[in-house]
C-alpha positions in Angstrom: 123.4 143.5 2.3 124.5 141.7 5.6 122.7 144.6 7.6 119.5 143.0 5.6 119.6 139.8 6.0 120.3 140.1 9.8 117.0 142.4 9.8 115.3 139.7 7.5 116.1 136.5 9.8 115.8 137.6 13.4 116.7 135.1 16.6 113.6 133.1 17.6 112.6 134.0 20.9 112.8 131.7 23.6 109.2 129.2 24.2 107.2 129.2 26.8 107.3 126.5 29.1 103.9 124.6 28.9 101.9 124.9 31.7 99.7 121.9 33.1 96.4 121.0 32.5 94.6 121.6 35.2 92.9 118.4 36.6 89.3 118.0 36.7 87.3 118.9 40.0 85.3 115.6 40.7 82.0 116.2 41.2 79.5 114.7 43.3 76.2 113.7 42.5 73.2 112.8 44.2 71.2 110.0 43.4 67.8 110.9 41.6 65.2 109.1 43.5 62.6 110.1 41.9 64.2 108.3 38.4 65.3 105.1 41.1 63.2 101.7 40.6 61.2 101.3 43.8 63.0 98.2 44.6 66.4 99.8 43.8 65.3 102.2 46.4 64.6 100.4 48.9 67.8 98.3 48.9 69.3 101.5 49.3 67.4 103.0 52.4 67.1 99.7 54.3 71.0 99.6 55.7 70.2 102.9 56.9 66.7 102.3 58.7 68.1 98.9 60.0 71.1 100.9 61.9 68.6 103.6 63.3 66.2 101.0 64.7 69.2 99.7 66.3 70.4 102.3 67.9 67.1 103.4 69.0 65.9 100.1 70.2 69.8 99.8 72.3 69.6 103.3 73.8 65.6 102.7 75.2 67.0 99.3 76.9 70.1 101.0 78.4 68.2 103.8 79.6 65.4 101.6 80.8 68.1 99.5 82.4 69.8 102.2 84.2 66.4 103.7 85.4 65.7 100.2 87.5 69.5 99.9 88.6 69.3 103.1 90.2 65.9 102.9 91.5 67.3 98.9 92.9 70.3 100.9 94.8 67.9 103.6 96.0 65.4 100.9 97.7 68.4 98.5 98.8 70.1 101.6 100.7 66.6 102.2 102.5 66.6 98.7 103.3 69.7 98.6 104.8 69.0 101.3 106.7 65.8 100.6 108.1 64.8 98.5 111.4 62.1 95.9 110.6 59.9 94.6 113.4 58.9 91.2 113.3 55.9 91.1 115.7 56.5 87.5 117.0 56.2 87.0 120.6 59.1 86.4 122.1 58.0 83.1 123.9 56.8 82.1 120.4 57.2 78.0 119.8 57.9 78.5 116.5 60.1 81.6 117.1 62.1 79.5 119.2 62.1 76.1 116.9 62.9 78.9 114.4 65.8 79.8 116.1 67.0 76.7 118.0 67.2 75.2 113.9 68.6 77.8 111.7 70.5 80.3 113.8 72.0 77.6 116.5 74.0 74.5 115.8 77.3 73.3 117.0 80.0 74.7 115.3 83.5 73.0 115.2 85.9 73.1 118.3 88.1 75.6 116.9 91.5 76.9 119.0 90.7 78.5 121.3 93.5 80.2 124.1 94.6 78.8 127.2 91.9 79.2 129.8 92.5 81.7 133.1 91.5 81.3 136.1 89.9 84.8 136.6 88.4 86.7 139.3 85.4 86.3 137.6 85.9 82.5 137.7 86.8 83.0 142.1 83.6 84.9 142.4 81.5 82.2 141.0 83.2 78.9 143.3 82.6 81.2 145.8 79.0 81.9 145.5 78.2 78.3 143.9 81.1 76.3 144.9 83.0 74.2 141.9 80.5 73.3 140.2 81.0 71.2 136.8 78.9 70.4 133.8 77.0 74.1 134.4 75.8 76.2 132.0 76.7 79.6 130.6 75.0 82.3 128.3 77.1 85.3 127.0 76.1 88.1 124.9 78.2 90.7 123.9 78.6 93.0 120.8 82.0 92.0 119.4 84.9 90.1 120.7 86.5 86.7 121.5 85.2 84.3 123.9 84.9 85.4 127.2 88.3 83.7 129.9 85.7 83.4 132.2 83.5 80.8 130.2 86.3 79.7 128.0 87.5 78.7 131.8 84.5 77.0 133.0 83.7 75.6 129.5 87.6 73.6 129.4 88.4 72.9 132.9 84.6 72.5 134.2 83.0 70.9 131.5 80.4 73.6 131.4 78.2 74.0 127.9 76.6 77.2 127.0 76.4 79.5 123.7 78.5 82.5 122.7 76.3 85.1 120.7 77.5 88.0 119.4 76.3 90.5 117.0 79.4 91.6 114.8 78.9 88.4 112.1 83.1 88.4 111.6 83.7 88.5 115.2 80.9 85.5 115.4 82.5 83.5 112.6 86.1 83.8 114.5 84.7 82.4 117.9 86.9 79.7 119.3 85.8 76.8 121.4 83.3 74.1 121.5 79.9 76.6 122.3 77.7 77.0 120.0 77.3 80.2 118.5 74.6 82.7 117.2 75.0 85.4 115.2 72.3 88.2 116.9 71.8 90.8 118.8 69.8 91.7 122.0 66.5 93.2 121.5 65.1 95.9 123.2 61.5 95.0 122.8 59.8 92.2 123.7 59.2 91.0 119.9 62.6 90.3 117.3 63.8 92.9 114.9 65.8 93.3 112.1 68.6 96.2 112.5 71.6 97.3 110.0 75.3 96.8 111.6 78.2 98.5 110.9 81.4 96.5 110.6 84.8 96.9 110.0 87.5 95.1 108.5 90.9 95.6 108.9 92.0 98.5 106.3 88.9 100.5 108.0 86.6 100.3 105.3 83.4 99.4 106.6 80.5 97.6 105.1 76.6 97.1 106.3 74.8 93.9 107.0 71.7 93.0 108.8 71.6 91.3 112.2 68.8 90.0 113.8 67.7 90.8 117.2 66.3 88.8 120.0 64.5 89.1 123.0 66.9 87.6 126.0 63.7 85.3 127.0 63.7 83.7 123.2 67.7 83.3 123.3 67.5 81.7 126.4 64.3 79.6 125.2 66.0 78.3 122.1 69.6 77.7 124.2 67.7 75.4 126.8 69.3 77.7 128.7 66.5 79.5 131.4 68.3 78.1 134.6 71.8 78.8 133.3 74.9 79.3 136.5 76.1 81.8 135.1 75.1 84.8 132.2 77.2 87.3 130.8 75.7 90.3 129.1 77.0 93.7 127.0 76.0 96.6 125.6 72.3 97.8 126.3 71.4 94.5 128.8 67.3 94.8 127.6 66.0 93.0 130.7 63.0 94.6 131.4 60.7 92.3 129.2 62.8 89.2 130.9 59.6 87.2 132.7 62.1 86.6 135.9 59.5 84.6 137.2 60.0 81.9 134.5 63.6 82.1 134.4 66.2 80.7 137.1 69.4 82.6 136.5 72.1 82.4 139.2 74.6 84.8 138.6 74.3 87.9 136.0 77.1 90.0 135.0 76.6 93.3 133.2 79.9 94.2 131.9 79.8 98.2 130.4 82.0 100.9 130.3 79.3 103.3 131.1 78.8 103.8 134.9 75.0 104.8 133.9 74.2 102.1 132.3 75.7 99.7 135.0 74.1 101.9 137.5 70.4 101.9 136.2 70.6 97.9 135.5 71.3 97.5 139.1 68.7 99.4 140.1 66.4 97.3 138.1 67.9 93.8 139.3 67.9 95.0 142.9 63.7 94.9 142.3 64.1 90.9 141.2 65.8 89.7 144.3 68.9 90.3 143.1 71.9 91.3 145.1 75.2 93.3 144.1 77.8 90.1 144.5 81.2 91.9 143.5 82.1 94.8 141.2 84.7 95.3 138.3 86.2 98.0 136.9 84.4 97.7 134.0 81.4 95.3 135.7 78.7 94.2 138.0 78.1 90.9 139.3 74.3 90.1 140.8 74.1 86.7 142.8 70.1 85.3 143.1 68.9 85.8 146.6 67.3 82.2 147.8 
């Protein structure tokens, strides 16, 4: 009987553990336009074609924009690489009012060094004795004032001008001269030429210096029966109308013996003589 009853009530079998219900995928649905409202619809689309106008309206000005910044850089590197003739006669009036008003003007007596008594300055009591209240004309590239005018300007009361063509070097000039900021030109007419400058971590930067004819510097400086001129680099005195000018003493300073050569060949021709040389030099004296 016990055998039967075991057979009758058998252990319950161990449950399942219940398994979780999986969650339910979320589903996207597009919006039916066709069962949209017309106005519904176009609330919908009008974020949308708002942004794109945007963006298309922002990209055609930026492009635009870039197209005339670079075509602006192109032309302004031509520009500044390009030598403009101004066809002005040199013995222009208003070339020279031009230049006698804008370009010259006394500047403030700045220091200056102590003045030396060079052998520049001998030469010159020599050929036309100590003379005082004189006048001087130097041109040269780049550089400070010149001992030998910076001399005669302090101790013999001379007035003159100081050009140079480097505009730093021209702003640094020291004494009571005034000043121009050019360059000789080698025709007989001004022109506009790019200069290389510079500074003093060797990064260099281009400007534009004007040129002049020696006649229309010495025009505009009053200057046409100066004592004494001083000239560098490339002299340009072959458009020089000698016979309207009254220069005593020229002195072509150079490095290059061919140069110095070559403009005493062509001052020997306008009763010029060689008065003393200089290592680096030539000094003509005026026959009278």
């Amino acid at each position: 009987m016990a055998e039967k009853k075991i057979q009758e009530n058998p252990l319950p079998e161990p449950a399942e553990p219940a398994q979780p219900k999986p969650e339910p995928k979320p589903r996207f649905c597009m919006p039916s336009f066709t069962k949209t409202p017309p106005q519904d619809l176009y609330r919908q689309l009008l974020p949308a074609m708002l942004f794109l106008l945007t963006f298309v309206t922002v990209m055609t000005m930026l492009l635009t924009y870039m197209d005339t910044f670079a075509r602006g850089a192109q032309q302004f590197r031509l520009n500044m690489s390009r030598d403009y003739e101004l066809k002005i006669p040199q013995e222009s009036d208003y070339l020279v009012a031009y230049v006698r008003q804008w370009h010259l003007g006394p500047r403030p007596n700045k220091e200056a060094p102590a003045p030396i008594y060079t052998a520049q300055a001998k030469l010159l009591d020599q050929l036309l004795g100590e003379v005082y209240n004189g006048t001087f004309v130097e041109i040269l590239p780049r550089g400070h004032r010149d001992p030998t005018t910076l001399f005669l300007e302090v101790e013999r009361g001379w007035s003159g001008l100081a050009v140079r063509a480097a505009p730093r070097d021209h702003l640094e000039l020291g004494g009571s001269a005034r000043t121009l900021n050019a360059c000789l030109s080698p025709l007989d007419h001004p022109i506009q030429v790019p200069f290389n400058e510079s500074d003093e971590h060797d990064t260099f930067f281009r400007s534009r210096v004007l040129c002049l004819p020696l006649y229309t510097v010495l025009l505009a400086a009053e200057a046409t029966r100066a004592h004494y001129v001083l000239l560098g680099g490339p002299p340009h005195l072959h458009h020089v109308p000698f016979h309207k000018v009254q220069l005593q003493v020229i002195e072509y300073r150079s490095n290059d013996a061919g140069a110095r050569n070559q403009t005493a060949q062509f001052l020997l021709t306008k009763n010029y003589t060689v008065a003393a040389t200089f290592p680096d030099s030539i000094m003509f004296a005026l026959n009278h």
